[in-house]
N, C-alpha and C positions, 0 to 999 in steps of 0.2 A: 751269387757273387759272394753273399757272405759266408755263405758255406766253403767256399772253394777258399778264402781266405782265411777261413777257420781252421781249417782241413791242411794246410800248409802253414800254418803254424805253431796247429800242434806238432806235426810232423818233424819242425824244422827245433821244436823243444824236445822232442824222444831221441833227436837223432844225438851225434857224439859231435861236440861243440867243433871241434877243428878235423877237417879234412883237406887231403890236398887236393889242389883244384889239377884241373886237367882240361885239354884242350888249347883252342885258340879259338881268341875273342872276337879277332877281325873274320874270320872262318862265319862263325858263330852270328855274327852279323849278318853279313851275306844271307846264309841260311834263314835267318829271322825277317830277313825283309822278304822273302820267297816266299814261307810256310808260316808263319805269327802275326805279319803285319796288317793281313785283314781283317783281322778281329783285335789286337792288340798295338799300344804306341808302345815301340820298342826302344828309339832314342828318350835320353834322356830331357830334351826339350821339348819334346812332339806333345800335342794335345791328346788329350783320350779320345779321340778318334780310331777307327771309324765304330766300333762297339763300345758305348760307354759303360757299359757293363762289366766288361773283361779288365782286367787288373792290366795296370801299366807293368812295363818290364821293371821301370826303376821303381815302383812299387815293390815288386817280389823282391828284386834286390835290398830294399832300405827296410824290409821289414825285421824284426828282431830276434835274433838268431835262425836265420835264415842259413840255410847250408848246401852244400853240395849233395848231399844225403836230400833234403827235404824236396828241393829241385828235379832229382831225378825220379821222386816220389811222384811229382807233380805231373812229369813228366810222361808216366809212363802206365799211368793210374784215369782211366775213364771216367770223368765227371759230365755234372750237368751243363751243358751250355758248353762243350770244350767237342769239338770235331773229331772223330775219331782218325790218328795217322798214326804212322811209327817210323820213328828214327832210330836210324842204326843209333849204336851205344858209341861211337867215336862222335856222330853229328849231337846226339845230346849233351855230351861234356865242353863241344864247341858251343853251343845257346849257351849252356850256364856257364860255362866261362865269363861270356858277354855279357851275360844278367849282372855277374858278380861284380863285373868290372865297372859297373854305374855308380856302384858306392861313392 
């Protein structure tokens, strides 16, 4: 866990501070409650249920300088403890849309 919050942080510091966001949030949601939410609380009120291990969504979002660059890093990069799938690159700009949109 700490790694993978490491690992997208430094990420989210090499990346280039402002990028434009893409996608759709409510999409992005949807999507998130299908493919994320068994291992991650992706609303911003939800408990850290059911994996208490896995970073909340408003977690990733509220971290510092967190980006659309770091996210699709996160995204698309095999780590410990993360399922292996893949999302097309239009479904991944709808999650981080929605990640972003918890600020």
């Amino acid at each position: 866990m700490k790694r993978v919050l490491c690992l997208v942080t430094l990420l989210a510091i090499a990346a280039s501070p402002v990028h434009a966001q893409a996608g759709d949030p409510q999409v992005g949601l949807a999507l998130a409650e299908r493919v994320c939410s068994a291992c991650h609380a992706i609303r911003s009120g939800q408990i850290r249920l059911p994996n208490s291990r896995a970073p909340t969504f408003l977690e990733f979002a509220t971290m510092p300088g967190m980006t659309v660059a770091a996210l699709t890093v996160a995204l698309t990069t095999p780590h410990a403890g993360m399922p292996l799938f893949e999302l097309a690159a239009a479904e991944r700009e709808d999650v981080i849309a929605y990640i972003l949109s918890l600020r």
